[in-house]
N, C-alpha and C positions, 0 to 999 in steps of 0.2 A: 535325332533331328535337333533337337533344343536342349541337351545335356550339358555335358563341362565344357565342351568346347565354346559354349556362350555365357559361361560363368568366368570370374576373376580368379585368382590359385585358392584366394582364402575363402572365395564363397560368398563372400558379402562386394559390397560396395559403400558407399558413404553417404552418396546424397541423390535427391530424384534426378538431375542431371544424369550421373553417373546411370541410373538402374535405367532412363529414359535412351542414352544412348544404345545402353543394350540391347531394348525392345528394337528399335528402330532398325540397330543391324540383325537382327535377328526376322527382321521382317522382310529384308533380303531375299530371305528363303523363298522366297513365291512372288518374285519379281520374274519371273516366266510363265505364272499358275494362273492367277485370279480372276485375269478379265471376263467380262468387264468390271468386276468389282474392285476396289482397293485394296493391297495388299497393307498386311495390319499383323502385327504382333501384341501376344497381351504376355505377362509376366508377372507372376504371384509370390508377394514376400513377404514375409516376417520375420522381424527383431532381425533385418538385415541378410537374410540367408533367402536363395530362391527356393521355392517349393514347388513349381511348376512353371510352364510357359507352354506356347501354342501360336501358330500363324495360320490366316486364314487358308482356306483351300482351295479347288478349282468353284466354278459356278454351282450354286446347288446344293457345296457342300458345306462343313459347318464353318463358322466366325474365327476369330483367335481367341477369343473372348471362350465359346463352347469348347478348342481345344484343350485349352488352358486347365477350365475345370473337370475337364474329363481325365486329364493329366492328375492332378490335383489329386481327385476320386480313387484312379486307381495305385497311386500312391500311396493311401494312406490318410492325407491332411484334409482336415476342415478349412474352410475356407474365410468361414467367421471371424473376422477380426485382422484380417490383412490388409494387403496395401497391393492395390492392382496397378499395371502399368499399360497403358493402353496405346498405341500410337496414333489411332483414331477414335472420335469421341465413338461411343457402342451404338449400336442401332437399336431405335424403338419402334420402329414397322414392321408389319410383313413382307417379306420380299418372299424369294426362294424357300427364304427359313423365317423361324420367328424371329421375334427381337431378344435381342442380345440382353437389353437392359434389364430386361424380365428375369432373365437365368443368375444375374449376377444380383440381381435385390433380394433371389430366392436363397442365394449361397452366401450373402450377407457380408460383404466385406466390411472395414472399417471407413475404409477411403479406396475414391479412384484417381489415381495422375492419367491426362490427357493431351497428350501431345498435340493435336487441334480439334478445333470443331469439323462434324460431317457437312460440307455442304451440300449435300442432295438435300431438297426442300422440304423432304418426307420426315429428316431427321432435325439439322440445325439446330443445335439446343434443347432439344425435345427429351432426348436421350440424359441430357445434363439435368435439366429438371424433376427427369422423374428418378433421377439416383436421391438428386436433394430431397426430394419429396420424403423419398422412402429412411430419411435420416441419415445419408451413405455422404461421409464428405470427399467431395469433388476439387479437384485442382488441375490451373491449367492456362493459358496453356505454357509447353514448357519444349525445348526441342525444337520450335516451329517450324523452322528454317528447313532442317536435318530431315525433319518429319516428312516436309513438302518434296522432299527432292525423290522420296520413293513412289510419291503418287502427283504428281502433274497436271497428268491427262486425266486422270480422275476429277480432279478441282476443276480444270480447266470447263471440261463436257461439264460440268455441274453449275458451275456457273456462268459460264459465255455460250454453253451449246456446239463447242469445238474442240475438237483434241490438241491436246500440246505437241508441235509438231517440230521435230529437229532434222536439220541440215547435214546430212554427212556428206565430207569433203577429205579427200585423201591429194596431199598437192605437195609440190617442191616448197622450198623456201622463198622463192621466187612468185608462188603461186598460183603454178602450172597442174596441170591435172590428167594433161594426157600431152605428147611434143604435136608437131603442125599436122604432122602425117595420120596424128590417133594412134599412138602407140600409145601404152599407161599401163602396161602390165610388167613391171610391178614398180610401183613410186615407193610406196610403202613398203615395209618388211612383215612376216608373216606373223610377228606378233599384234602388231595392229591389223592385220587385217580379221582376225581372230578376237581381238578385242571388238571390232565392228560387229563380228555376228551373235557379240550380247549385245548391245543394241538390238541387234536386230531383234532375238530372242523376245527382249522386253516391251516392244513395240505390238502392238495392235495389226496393225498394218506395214509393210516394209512399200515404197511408192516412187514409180519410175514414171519416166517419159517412151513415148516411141520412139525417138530418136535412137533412146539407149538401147530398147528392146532388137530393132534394125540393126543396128551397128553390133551390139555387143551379144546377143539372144543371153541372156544373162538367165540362171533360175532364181535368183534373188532370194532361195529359202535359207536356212537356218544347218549349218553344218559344221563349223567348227568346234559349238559348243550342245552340250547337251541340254537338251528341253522337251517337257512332256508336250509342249503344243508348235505348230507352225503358227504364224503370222500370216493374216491374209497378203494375198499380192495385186497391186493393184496399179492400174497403167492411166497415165493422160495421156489420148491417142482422139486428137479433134478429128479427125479424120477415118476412123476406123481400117486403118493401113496395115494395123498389126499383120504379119501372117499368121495363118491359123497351125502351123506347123511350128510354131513357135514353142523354147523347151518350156517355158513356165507353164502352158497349157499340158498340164503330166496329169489331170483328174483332183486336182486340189484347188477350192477354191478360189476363183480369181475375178477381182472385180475392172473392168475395164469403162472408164470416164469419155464420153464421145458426145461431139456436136453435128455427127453424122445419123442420119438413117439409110440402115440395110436389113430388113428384116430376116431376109435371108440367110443373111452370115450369123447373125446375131443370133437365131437360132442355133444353125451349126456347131457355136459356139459352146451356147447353153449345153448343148449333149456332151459337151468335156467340162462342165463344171463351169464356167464362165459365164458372170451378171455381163449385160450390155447396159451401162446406165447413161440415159443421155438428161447431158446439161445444155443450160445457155451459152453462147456463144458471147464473149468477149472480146473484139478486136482479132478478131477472125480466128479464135481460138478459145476451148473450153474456158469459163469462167469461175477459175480456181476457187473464191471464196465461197463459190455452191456446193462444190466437191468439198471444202468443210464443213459446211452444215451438215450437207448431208451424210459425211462421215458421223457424225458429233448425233445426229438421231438414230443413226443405225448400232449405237453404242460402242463407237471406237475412243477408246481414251488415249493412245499414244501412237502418233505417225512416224514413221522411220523412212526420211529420204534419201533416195540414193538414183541420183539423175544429173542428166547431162546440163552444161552449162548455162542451154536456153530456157530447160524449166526451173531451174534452179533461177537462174534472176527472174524469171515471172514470178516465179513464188515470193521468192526478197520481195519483188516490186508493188506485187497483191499484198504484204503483210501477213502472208499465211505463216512465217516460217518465227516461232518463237526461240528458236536454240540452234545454236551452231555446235557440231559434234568435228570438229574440223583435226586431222591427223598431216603431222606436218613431217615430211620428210629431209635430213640434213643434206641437202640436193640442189643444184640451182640448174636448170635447164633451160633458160634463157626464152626465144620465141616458143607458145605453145599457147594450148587450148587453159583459158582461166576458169576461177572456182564458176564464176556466174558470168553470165549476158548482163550486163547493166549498163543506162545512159551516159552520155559523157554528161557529166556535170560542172557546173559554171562555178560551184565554191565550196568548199568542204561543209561547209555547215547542210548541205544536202548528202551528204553521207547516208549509210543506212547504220546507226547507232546500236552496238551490242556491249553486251559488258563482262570482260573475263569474270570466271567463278572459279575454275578449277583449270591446272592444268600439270601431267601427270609424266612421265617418262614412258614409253610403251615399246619393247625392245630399240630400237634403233633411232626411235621417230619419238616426236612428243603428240601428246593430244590435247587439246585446248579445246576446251568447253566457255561459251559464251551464250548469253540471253539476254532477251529482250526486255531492259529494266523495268518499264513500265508495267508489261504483261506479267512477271514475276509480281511485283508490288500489289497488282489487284490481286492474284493467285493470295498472295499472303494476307490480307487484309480479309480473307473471305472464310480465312478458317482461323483466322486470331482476333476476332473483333468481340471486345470489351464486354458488349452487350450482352454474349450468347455464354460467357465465362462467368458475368457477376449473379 
């Protein structure tokens, strides 16, 4: 899992950048595993050579931090007098398991590099003081940017009480998403559509409309790529119209969002696996920014949306939607159904503002990644702030 394939030819590297980027891709590995916890690589070195590493594991199981020295251990190496690389600061509570910081004070390194601080409230700096405490010099943070993009939804639940939530959108060049009739099978090419279901993999939750479920009976789970876990599925259905013959009802999980009472059904439903959770009604339709909260206390850190044009701009229009995961096909299709429902507006400056970050080739199609500048900058200030480093 963490061998030569995540080492350099010569075995070393040069500088904590360098060893930091490593931990960071290396914490890749369990961007399908961890939730609700953060997915976290630690990486053990001396005089430039690794001698261990480790990523956390599913709920329950051990830290990257315990992998790491367990690696370590049955290797052969002391751990005494290294240089740990950590991509989140370690934990000093009890959760599932004990604290992290405890097991590394006892293994005694020299120093820890920290890619950010935790902000769950249990930890924040806490973890950083008692390494200081224990004489262990601490640095950091370092990566931060790189660090944040593996855990989001993490940050995000910890500090606002919401999951980080992206936008997928599979569209012509034009901006079409499906022609007038609702055809859309296929805009994209199958390597983006296969890149889509890591997303989806990595998500929490994968989240649709009724509309879609009617129109498309879509199963919305995880199949092109491999993953120890499903993604809950979960419907905005104000009305409780779904049919109950619907394929995503297969015995797995599924959460359904309604401004309806039918106890009846709602039972029914129960017996195939399916929550009826009803929210407030907004403008004669579920009240999206509920349905984040109460994602965000149920411990969902990262939303994957994939729905039809009218919840898609309710969502733009609620601010639920942090990141656009948008796949663009070399295609122009002229009249047709667009990304989103949105008002007509009177002057650009009411735009809805996103900011490229990334954007990649994906067989045929590119992929543009975009977010919400503001909601990134709290994300970053919440685990890079001065205070919790000095």
């Amino acid at each position: 899992m963490n061998d030569s394939s995540h080492v350099p030819a010569d075995g070393a590297f040069d500088s904590d950048v360098d060893w930091m980027r490593q931990a960071i891709e290396l914490s890749r590995e369990s961007l399908y595993l961890t939730t609700p916890n953060p997915r976290v690589a630690c990486l053990i070195v001396r005089d430039g050579k690794l001698l261990a590493s480790g990523v956390t594991q599913e709920a329950g199981g051990a830290h990257a931090e315990v992998m790491a020295l367990k690696q370590a251990a049955e290797r052969g190496f002391s751990v005494q007098g290294t240089t740990l690389y950590v991509t989140l600061e370690p934990c000093s509570h009890y959760g599932r398991t004990p604290p992290c910081v405890d097991a590394l004070i006892e293994a005694r390194p020299r120093r820890v590099v920290i890619a950010m601080a935790d902000p769950n409230p249990l930890v924040s700096g806490r973890g950083i003081a008692k390494l200081r405490a224990a004489g262990i010099e601490v640095s950091g943070p370092i990566c931060v940017d790189e660090a944040l993009e593996i855990n989001p939804g993490f940050v995000a639940r910890m500090t606002r009480g919401t999951p980080w939530v992206w936008l997928k959108t599979a569209a012509s060049l034009d901006g079409r998403t499906a022609l007038s009739n609702g055809e859309s099978q296929w805009i994209t090419g199958p390597a983006a559509r296969a890149d889509g279901h890591h997303w989806r993999a990595r998500s929490c939750v994968v989240l649709t409309g009724a509309g879609t479920v009617l129109a498309d009976d879509p199963l919305l789970n995880v199949r092109e790529v491999s993953t120890p876990r499903q993604p809950v599925r979960a419907v905005i259905d104000t009305g409780l119209q779904i049919p109950e013959k619907a394929r995503l009802f297969d015995g797995s999980p599924v959460w359904v969002f309604t401004a309806s009472e039918d106890p009846v059904k709602a039972q029914r439903l129960a017996d195939r696996n399916v929550q009826v959770i009803k929210m407030p009604l907004d403008n004669d339709r579920v009240h999206l920014p509920s349905v984040m909260r109460w994602l965000g206390e149920h411990d969902i850190n990262e939303v994957h949306v994939e729905a039809g044009s009218v919840l898609s701009g309710a969502l733009l229009q609620a601010g639920c939607v942090d990141q656009l995961l948008a796949y663009v096909a070399p295609t122009l299709l002229g009249a047709g159904r667009p990304i989103a429902e949105l008002p007509v507006l009177k002057s650009l400056e009411q735009g809805l503002r996103f900011e490229f970050h990334d954007a990649v080739g994906v067989g045929a199609d590119i992929r543009l990644l975009a977010r919400r500048h503001q909601a990134w900058r709290e994300l970053l200030a919440a685990v890079s702030a001065p205070s919790v480093f000095e």
